[in-house]
C-alpha positions in Angstrom: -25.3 -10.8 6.1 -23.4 -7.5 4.9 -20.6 -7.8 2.4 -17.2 -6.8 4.0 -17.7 -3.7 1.1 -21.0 -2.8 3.0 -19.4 -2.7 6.8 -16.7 -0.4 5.8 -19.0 1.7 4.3 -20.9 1.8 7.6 -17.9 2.4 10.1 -17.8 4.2 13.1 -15.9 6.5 11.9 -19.3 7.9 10.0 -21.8 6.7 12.6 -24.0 9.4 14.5 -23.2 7.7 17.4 -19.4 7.9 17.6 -18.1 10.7 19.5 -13.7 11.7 19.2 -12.0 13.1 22.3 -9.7 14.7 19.8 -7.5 11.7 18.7 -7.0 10.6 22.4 -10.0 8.3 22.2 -12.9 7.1 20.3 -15.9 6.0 22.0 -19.9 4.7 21.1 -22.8 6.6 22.4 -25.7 4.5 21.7 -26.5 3.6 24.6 -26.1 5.7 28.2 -23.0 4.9 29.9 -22.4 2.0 32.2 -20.7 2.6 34.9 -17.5 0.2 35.8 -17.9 -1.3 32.2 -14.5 -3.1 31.0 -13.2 -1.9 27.7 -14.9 1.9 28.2 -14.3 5.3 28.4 -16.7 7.2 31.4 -18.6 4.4 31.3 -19.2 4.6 27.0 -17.2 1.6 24.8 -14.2 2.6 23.1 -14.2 2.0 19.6 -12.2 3.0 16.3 -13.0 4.8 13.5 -12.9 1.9 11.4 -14.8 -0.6 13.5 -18.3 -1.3 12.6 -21.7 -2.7 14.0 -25.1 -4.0 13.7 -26.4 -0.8 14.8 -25.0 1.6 12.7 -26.8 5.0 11.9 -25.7 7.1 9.4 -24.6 10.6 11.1 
């Protein structure tokens, strides 16, 4: 399990995979969109720049 020092190293925020509409939105593009999803942006999950995952890549 990763210290709370070791998920806020690996944030969104610094993830290859999170993409900014220019401070009106945040949203994760691991995966192709999913169309009608709950909680999304065109179909992508919106997220913040300080949230974090399991599948973070460093960007």
């Amino acid at each position: 399990m990763a210290s709370d020092a070791d998920a806020s190293a690996e944030r969104c925020e610094l993830c290859r995979y999170f993409f900014n509409r220019r401070g009106r939105w945040s949203v994760c593009r691991r995966y192709p969109p999913t169309p009608g999803a709950k909680g999304a942006k065109d179909g992508f999950p919106i997220v913040t720049a300080d949230d974090w995952c399991g599948e973070y890549r460093a960007g």
